[in-house]
DOVOZA-167431 format. One line per 2 residues: number of its first residue (from 1); for each residue x, y, z of C-alpha. Coordinates in nm, 2 decimals, padded with zeros to 4 digits, always signed. Each point is the difference from the previous one (the first is absolute). Layout:
N
NUM> X/Y/Z; ...
This chain:
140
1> +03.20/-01.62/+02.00; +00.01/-00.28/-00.28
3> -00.20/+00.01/-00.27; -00.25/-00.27/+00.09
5> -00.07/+00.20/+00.30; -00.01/+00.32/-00.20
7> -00.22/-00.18/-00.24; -00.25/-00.12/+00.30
9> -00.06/+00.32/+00.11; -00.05/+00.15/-00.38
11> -00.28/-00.25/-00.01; -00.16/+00.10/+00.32
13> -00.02/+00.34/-00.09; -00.15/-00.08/-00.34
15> -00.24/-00.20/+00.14; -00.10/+00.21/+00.26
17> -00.02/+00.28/-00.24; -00.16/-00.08/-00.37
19> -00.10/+00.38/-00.10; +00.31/+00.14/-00.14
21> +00.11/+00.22/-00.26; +00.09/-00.12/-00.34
23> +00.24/+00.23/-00.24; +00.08/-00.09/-00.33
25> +00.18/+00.27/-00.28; -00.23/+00.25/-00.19
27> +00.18/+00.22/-00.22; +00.30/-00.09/+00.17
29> -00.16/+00.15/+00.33; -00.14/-00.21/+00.28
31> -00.34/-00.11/-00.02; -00.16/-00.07/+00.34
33> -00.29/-00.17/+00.13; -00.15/-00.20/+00.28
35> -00.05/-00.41/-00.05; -00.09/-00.34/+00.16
37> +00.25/-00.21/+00.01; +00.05/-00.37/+00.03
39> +00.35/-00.15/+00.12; +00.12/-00.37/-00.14
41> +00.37/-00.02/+00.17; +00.08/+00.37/-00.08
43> -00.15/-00.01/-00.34; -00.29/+00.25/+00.02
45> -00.32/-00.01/-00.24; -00.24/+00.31/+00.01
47> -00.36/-00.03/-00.18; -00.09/+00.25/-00.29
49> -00.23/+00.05/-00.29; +00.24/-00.11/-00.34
51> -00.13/+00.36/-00.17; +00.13/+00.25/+00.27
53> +00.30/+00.21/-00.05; +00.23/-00.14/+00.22
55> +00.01/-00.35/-00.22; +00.06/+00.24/-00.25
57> +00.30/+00.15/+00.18; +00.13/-00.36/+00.11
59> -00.01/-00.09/-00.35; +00.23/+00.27/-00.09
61> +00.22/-00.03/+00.31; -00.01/-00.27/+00.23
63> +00.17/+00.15/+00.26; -00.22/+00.08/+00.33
65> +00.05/+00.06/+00.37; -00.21/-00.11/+00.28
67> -00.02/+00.12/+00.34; -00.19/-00.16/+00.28
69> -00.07/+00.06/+00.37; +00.04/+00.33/+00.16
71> -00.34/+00.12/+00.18; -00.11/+00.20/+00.33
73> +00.24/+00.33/-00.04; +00.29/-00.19/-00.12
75> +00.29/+00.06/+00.22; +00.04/-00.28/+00.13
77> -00.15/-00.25/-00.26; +00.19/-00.26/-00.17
79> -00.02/-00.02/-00.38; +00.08/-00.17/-00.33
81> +00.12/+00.10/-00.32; +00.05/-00.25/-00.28
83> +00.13/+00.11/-00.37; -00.05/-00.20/-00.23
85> -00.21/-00.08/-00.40; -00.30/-00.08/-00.01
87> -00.15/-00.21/-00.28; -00.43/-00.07/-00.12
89> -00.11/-00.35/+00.17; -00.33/-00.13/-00.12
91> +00.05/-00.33/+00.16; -00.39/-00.12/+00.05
93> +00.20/-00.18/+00.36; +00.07/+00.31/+00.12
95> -00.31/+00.14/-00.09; -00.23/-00.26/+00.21
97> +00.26/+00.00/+00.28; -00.02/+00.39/+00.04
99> -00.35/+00.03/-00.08; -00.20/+00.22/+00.30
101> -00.36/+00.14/-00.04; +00.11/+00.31/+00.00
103> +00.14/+00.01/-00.33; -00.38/-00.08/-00.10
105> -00.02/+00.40/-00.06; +00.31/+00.00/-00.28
107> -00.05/-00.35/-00.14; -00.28/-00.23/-00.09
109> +00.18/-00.29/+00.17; +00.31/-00.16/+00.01
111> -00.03/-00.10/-00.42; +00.01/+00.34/-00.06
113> +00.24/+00.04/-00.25; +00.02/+00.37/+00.09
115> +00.16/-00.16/+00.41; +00.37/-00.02/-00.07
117> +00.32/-00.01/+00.25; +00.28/+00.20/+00.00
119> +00.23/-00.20/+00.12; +00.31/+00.16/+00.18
121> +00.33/-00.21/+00.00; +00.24/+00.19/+00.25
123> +00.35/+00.09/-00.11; +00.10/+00.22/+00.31
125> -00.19/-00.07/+00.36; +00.06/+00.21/+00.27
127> -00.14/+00.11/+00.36; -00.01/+00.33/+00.08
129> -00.05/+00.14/+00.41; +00.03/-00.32/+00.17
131> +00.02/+00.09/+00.38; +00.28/+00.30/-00.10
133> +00.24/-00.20/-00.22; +00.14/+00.11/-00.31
135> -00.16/-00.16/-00.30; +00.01/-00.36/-00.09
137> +00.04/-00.17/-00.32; -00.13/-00.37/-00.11
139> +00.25/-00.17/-00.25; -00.19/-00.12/-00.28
C-alpha cells in the first residue's frame, strides 16, 4: 500500500475516532490520558487549560504519543499510533475554529486565555490491525 493510501486511511480512523489517549514523559515515565483531538493533514491539535500539568510536562519534553481508534472489544479494530512533539498553540484561529459549547464548562469562551492547543506534529505515523496485516508506517 503507498503512502497516500496509507495516509487516507490514517485520516479516516482519526476522524472517525477523536477520543484518544495522549502520553507525554513525566519523570521519564509515561504520562497518559484521554483527549479531543482535531486533525489538519495529519497534524493533530488537542484543547487544554495552559495551567494543567501536562503543558508542564510538554514544556519539559516535547515528545508525546497518540493513539486513536480501537473500540467494541478490539480484536478486530483498526488503529493509529503517531509519535511525535508536541508544542503550546494559542493561535486565537484555532481557537474560534475549534470552539464547541461544550468547552463552556472549562472556559469562559473562546478569549479565554486559559483555552490553549497542544498542537501534535507527527514524526512517526503508523496503523496498527488493519484487516490482519502487519503494521504500517507513514513516511514523514
Amino acid at each position: 500500500m503507498n503512502d497516500q493510501n496509507l495516509k487516507e486511511k490514517v485520516i479516516k480512523i482519526i476522524s472517525d475516532h477523536k477520543t484518544g489517549v495522549l502520553s507525554s514523559v513525566e519523570n521519564n515515565k509515561p504520562h497518559s490520558r484521554y483527549m479531543t483531538f482535531y486533525n489538519d493533514d495529519l497534524t493533530l491539535y488537542t484543547p487544554t487549560k495552559k495551567d494543567t500539568e501536562k503543558i508542564e510536562e510538554i514544556e519539559k519534553n516535547s515528545s508525546v504519543s497518540v493513539l486513536l481508534g480501537y473500540e467494541k472489544n478490539g480484536q478486530s479494530d483498526a488503529y493509529v499510533e503517531i509519535l511525535g512533539t508536541s508544542s503550546i498553540n494559542e493561535s486565537q484561529n484555532l481557537k474560534k475554529q475549534y470552539w464547541d459549547e461544550s468547552f463552556n464548562q472549562w472556559f469562559e469562551g473562546p478569549e479565554d486565555p486559559n483555552y490553549v492547543f497542544l498542537q501534535i506534529v507527527p514524526e512517526t505515523v503508523r496503523i496498527l490491525n488493519l484487516h490482519g496485516e502487519p503494521p504500517q508506517e507513514i513516511t514523514i
